[in-house]
C-alpha angles and dihedrals in degrees: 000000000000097000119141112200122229085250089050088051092047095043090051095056096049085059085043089055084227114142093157147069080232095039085053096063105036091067098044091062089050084053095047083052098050083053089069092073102088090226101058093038095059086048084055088043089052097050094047088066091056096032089059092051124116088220084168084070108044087255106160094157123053110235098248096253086060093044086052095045091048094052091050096066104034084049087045096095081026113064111212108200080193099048109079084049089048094055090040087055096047089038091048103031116125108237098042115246098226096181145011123223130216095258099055086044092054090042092051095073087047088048088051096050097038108044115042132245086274095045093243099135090054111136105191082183088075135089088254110144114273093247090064092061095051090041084052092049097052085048097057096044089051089053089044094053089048093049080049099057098040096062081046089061091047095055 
């Protein structure tokens, strides 16, 4: 799960053309840099999912600690107005979310993109991933209960 051998590393700085501490980091910030196009970071985002993976076990959902940690820091050059929500939602759910499977990572880069920080632009209508309705519905409550009590501070 997540592991890079020594031989991968050093694999993976050879195609870099990196021989050096310097060289090293040099090239990371390029590829930092390359992320920002939309196109190559959902490529990244995609091969997270698989990367953190504990193929040696069968695992084909990430447990969802990992799943958080993991969004964290692909989101971390990226801010995600619907992440910290998001994590709220899987950390608080009754019942608990215990994984997330491939499908719901992949959808949650389209979810971002399509629906709006607010969740607006939410069609329940379409084939989103079960979990994102009921994330969208315990969003929505919660505003509703703050919109609540602050008309009951108000009176």
């Amino acid at each position: 799960m997540g592991k890079l051998s020594k031989n991968e590393f050093l694999q993976g700085c050879r195609l870099l053309g990196t021989d050096s501490p310097r060289s090293l980091k040099f090239s990371l910030e390029q590829l930092v840099k390359e992320v920002e196009d939309s196109e190559v970071f959902s490529d990244v985002y995609r091969y997270a999912f698989r990367f953190a993976l504990d193929v040696e076990c069968g695992q084909r959902s990430l447990p969802v600690d990992v799943a958080v940690s993991l969004w964290r820091l692909v989101f971390t050059h990226r801010p995600v107005p619907l992440l910290d929500r998001w994590i709220e939602f899987l950390e608080q759910s009754p019942p608990p979310v215990r994984a997330i499977p491939r499908d719901t990572w992949c959808m949650f880069l389209h979810l971002v993109d399509a629906v709006g920080n607010d969740l607006s632009r939410y069609d329940d209508t379409e084939a989103w991933p079960s979990l994102f309705d009921d994330f969208v519905e315990w969003a929505n409550d919660r505003a509703n209960q703050n919109v609540l009590h602050a008309k009951e501070e108000l009176h």
